[in-house]
N, C-alpha and C positions, 0 to 999 in steps of 0.2 A: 765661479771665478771669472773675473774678466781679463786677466791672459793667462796663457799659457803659463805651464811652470817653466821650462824652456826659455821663454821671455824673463820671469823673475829671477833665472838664475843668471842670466847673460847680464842683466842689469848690476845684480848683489856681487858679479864676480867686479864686474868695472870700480863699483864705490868700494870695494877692499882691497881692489890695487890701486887706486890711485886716490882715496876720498873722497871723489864725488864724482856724479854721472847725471848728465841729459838728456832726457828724454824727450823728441818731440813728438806732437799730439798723441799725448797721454791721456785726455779726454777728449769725448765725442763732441760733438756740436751740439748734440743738444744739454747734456753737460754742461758746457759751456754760456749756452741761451738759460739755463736754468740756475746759475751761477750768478750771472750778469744781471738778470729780473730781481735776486735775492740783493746785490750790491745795490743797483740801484733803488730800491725803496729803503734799504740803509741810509741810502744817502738823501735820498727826498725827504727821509724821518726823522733828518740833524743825525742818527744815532755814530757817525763815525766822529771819535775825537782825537783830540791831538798825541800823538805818542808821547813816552819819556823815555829817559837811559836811566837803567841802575834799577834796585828791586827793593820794596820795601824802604828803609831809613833813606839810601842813595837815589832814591826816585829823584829825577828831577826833569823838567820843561826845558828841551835846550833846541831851539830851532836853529842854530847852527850847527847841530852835530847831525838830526835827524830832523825833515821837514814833513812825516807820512804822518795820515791819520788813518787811526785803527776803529774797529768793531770789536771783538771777542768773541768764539761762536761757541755756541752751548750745544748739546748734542741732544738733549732732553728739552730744548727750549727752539731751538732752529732747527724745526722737523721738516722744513723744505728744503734745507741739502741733507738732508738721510742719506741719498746715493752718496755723497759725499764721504760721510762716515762708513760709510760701506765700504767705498773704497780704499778709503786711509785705512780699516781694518786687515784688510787684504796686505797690504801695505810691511804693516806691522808683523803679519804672518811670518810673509816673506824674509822680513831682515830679521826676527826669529830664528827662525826654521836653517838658512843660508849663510847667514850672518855671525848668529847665537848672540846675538844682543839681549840682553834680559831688561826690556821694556814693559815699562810698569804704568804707565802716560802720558798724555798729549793734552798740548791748548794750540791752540789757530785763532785765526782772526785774519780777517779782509783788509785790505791795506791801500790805501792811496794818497798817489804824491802827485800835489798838484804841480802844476808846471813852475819849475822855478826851483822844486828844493834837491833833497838829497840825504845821504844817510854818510858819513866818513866810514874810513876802513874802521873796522871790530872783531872780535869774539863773539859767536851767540854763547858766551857764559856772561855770571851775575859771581859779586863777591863774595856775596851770602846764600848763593844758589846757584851748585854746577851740575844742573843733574839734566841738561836737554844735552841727549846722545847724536841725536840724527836732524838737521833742518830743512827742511821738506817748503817748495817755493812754486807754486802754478801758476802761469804769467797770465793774464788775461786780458792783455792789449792785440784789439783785433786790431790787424791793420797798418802794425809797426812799420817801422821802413827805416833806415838808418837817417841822422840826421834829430830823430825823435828824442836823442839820449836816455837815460836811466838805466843803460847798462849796469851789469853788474859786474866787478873784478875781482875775480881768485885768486890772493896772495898765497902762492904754493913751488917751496924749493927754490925763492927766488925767478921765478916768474910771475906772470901776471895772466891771467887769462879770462877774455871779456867773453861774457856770456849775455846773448841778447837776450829781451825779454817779450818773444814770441806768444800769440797766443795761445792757447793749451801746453804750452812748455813745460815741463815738472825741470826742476832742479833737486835736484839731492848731495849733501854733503855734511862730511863727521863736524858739528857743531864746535867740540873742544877743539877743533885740530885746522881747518880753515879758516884764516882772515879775511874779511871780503869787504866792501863799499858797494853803494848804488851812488853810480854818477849823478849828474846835477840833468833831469828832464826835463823836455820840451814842449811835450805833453801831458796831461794827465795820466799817470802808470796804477794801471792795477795787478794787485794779486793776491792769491790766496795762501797765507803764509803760515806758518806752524814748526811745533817743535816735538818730535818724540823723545820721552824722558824716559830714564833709569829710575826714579822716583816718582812718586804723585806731585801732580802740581800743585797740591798747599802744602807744600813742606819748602817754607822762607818764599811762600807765594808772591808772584807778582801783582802789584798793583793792576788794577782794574778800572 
């Protein structure tokens, strides 16, 4: 296990009182160098493309709603974050176990906004697919500093509450139940992004 149960319960108690919780440096450096080395030959390999909203029939290309480009990571094909999925397993345990979430799947994918764009406030649901329970966010901008934008903001109860997008940062929050945006960056933003599901992800699968 790489923490404590202690640790996963102090976490699983904060996201079910309030829906979502921060974690900072959640992975290690080298984690992180091993993350970075995988994004980066993504991206030397063309292989990140442009996002869309909407799932299947509603797909569509809309670079004013959303300006990031995605990867998709397989788990049987992208055997160089293995510890990765290791960890998301642990992960799932936890909000199992503490939670009683009855998680049945996950998809992630690597994400970057070049400087310039942005994502508007949303739902992580789909119209023809509400089954991601939990969305799970590792920031992996070394280096941040305010001023860099691409924050992110928690529509919750009528407040707002900006979450930076620190390096090794985990973010977690009930997917059906928070609204959020990424502000408009300054820099290039990355991050490793994903969703745990109540159902398998080809049931009303998303585009690819």
């Amino acid at each position: 296990m790489t923490f404590t149960e202690e640790t996963w319960v102090s976490w699983m108690d904060r996201l079910a009182e309030q829906d979502y919780v921060i974690v900072d440096d959640f992975i290690s450096d080298e984690f992180y160098d091993r993350i970075m080395a995988f994004f980066t030959e993504a991206e030397e390999s063309d292989k990140l493309k442009k996002a869309g909203v909407g799932a299947k029939k509603d797909f569509q290309l809309k670079a004013e709603v959303r300006g990031d480009f995605i990867y998709w990571l397989d788990e049987e094909r992208d055997e160089e974050l293995s510890f990765f999925f290791d960890l998301k397993e642990e992960l799932v345990q936890s909000l199992r176990r503490y939670c009683y979430l009855s998680l049945s799947g996950s998809e992630f994918h690597i994400a970057k906004y070049p400087a310039g764009t942005h994502y508007h406030r949303h739902l992580d649901q789909f119209n023809e697919r509400a089954n991601r329970q939990i969305t799970v966010l590792i920031y992996l901008n070394k280096d941040w500093k305010k001023g860099d934008g691409g924050e992110l903001i928690i529509y919750k109860d009528g407040e707002e509450i900006m979450v930076e997008p620190l390096s090794k940062r985990l973010l977690l929050f009930k997917s059906d139940t928070i609204e959020h945006e990424v502000l408009t960056t300054n820099v290039p933003r990355y991050s490793l992004t994903g969703w745990l599901l109540h159902q398998p992800a080809n049931v009303g699968y998303l585009l690819r």
